[in-house]
C-alpha positions in Angstrom: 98.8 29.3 133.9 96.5 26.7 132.3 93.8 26.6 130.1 90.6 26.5 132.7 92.0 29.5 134.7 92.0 32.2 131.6 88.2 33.0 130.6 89.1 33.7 127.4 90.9 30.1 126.6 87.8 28.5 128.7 85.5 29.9 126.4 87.3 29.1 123.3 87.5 25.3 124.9 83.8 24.9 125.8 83.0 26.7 122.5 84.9 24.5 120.2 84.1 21.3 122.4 80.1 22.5 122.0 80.2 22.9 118.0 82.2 19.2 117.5 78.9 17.7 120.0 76.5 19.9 118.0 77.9 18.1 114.7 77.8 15.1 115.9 74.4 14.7 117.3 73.0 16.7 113.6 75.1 14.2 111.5 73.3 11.2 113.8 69.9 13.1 113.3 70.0 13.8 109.7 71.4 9.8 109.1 68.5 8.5 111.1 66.3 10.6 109.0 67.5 9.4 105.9 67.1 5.8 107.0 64.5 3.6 105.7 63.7 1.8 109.4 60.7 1.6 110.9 61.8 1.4 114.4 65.4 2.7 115.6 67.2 1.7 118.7 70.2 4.2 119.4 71.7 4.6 123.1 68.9 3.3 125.1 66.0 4.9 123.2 63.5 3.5 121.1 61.5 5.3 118.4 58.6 3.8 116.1 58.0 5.8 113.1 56.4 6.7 110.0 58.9 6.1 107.2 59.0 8.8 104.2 58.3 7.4 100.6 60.9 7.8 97.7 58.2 10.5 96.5 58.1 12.3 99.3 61.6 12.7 100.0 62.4 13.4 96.1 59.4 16.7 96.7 61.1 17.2 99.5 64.5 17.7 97.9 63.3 20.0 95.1 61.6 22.3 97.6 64.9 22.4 99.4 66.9 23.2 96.1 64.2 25.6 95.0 64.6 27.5 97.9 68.2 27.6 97.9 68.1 28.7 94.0 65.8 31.9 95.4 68.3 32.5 98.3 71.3 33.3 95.9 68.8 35.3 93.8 66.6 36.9 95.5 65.4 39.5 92.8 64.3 36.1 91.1 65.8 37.1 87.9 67.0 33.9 86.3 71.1 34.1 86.3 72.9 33.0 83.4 76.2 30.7 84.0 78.9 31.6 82.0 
């Protein structure tokens, strides 16, 4: 019997095959994000944009590590490393 007649190995397939084109298309997202071009060309599409300053992308990534520190503790008592 192969793969694409047992449900359960057709859903592990399309599954698996979903999550690798998932990761992909965030990894091209979050690169084009990062990028310092004004206008990006990428498989037939063209996109003119506002482009982030260093300043705001530094704000940006202490809110993000902020948040993060308050999501491993929440009772927002400060943790001591040892």
């Amino acid at each position: 019997m192969t793969w694409w007649n047992s449900s359960a190995d057709l859903i592990l397939v399309l599954g698996a095959s979903g999550g690798c084109c998932v990761s992909i298309i965030y990894a091209v997202c979050v690169n084009m994000r990062m990028s310092r071009c004004k206008t990006i060309r990428a498989c037939g599409c063209i996109c003119d944009r506002d482009v982030e300053t260093a300043e705001e992308m530094k704000m940006e990534l202490e809110h993000d590590n902020h948040g993060q520190q308050n999501r491993n503790n929440p009772a927002g008592n400060p943790r001591a490393d040892i």
